[in-house]
C-alpha positions, -999 to 999 in steps of 0.1 A, spaced: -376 462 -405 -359 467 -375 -392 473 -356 -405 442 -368 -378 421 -355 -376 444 -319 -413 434 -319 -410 398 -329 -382 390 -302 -402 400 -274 -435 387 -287 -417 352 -302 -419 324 -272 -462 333 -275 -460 318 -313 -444 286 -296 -478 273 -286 -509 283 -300 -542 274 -286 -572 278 -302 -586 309 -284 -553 333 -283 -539 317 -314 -561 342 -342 -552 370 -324 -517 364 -318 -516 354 -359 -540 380 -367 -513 403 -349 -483 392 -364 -497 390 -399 -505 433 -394 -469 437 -378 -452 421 -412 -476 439 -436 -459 471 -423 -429 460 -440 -448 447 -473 -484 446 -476 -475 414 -494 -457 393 -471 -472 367 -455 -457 338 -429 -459 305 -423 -451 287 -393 -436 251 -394 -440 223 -362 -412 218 -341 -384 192 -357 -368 165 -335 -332 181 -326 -342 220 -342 -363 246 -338 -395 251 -361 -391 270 -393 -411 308 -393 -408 312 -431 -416 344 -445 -431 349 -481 -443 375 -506 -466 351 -518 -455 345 -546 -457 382 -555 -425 390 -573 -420 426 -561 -418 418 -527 -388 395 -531 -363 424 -520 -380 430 -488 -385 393 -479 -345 389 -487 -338 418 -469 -361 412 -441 -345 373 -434 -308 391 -437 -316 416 -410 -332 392 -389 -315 383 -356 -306 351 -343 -341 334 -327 -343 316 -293 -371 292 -309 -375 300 -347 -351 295 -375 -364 318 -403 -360 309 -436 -369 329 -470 -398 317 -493 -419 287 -495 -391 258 -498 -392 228 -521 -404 203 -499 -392 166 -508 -423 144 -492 -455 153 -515 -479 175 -498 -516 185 -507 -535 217 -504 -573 215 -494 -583 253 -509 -623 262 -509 -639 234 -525 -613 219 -537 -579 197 -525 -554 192 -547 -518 170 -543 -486 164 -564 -502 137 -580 -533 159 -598 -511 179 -617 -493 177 -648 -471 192 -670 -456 205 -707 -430 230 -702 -402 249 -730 -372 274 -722 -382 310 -737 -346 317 -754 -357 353 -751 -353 356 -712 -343 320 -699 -378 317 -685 -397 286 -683 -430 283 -695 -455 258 -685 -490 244 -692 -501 226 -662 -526 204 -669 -551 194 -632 -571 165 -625 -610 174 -627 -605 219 -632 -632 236 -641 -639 274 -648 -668 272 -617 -636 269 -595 -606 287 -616 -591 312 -589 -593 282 -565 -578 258 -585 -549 285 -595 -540 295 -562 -539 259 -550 -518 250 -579 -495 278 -575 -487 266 -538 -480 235 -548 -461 245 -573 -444 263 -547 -436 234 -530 -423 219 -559 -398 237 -570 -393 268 -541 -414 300 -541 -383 316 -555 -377 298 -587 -413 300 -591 -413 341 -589 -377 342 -609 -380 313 -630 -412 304 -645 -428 323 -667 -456 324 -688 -484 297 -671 -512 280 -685 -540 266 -663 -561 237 -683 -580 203 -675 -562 169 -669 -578 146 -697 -550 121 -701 -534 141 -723 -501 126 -739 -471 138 -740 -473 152 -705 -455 146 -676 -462 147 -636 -454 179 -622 -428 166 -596 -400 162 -623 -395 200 -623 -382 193 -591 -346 177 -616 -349 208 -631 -340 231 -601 -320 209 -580 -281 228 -590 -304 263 -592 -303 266 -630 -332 259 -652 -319 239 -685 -335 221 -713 -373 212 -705 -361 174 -713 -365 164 -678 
C-alpha cells in the first residue's frame, strides 16, 4: 500500500487533466498499480468542485472481501495536493443514470419490496426494473447494483443488504421507488422496512 501511494504522489498532477490520447494509458496504468493491492479494487475519478479538489474514490466494487483493503488503503493514504480520496461509491443525493451495454437505467426505473432478516439484521430486497429481460440480465444487474450504489453507499450495499432479487417492473403494487432506501440509511442503521 505504501508503494501505491509513493507511486500515486508523484504520478497525481497527470490525472488532473486527461486528454483523449494519454488519458487510457495513464487510466489503464493506474487501474494495474491499485490491482496490486486488490485485484478487486477499482477507482473512480470525480470533476473538479467549485472551492475543493475532485474526489479519487476508491472501490472494491461492490466485492465484499475487499472492504479491508479499500478501508485500509484510504487510512494510509497521504494528504493529496489535487485529490481528496474518499472510500466506496457514496450515496449521491441528485439522481443519476447508468448507460451499461444496451441498456441505461436511472433512479426512476427501479423499484422496490424490501424485509429485515431477524437472523442477521440484513435487508433483503426484490427490485423490480422498468423493461428487464433475461436477453440483457448481467447488464441490467450490474447497472442496477451501481445505482443502487449510489443510492444508499457502496458500503451499506456490501454490509447491509442481503439477499437480492432481480425481476420485471409491471406496475406491480405494493412497491415502492427505490430512492426511499435512501431514509433508511441516513443515521447508518437499517430499521424496519416501513420506509
Amino acid at each position: 500500500m505504501t508503494a501505491f501511494w509513493e507511486w500515486f504522489v508523484a504520478n497525481e498532477e497527470s490525472y488532473l487533466q486527461l486528454d483523449s490520447t494519454g488519458g487510457i494509458k495513464l487510466l489503464n496504468q493506474l487501474e494495474k498499480k491499485l490491482q496490486k493491492v486488490n485485484q478487486h479494487l477499482v477507482f473512480e475519478m470525480g470533476e473538479p468542485r467549485k472551492g475543493s479538489k475532485p474526489e479519487f474514490v476508491i472501490s472494491a466494487d461492490g466485492m465484499v472481501e475487499a472492504f479491508d483493503d479499500v478501508i485500509e488503503l484510504v487510512k494510509q493514504a497521504p494528504q493529496l495536493s489535487f485529490f481528496d480520496v474518499v472510500a466506496f461509491r457514496q450515496q449521491q443525493a441528485e439522481e443519476i443514470s447508468i448507460s451499461y451495454g444496451d441498456i441505461e437505467l436511472g433512479w426512476n426505473d427501479l423499484f422496490c419490496t424490501c424485509e429485515k432478516d431477524e437472523n442477521n439484521g440484513e435487508l433483503d430486497l426484490i427490485l423490480y426494473i422498468k423493461d428487464f429481460n433475461e436477453e440483457n440480465e448481467d447488464e441490467f444487474v450490474s447497472a442496477a447494483f451501481i445505482l443502487l450504489d449510489s443510492i444508499i453507499g457502496e458500503y451499506n450495499v456490501g454490509m447491509h443488504i442481503g439477499e437480492i432479487e432481480f425481476t420485471n417492473y409491471e406496475g406491480q403494487p405494493n412497491v415502492r421507488p427505490v430512492k426511499e432506501l435512501q431514509s433508511l440509511f441516513i443515521t447508518d442503521q437499517v430499521t424496519e422496512c416501513g420506509i
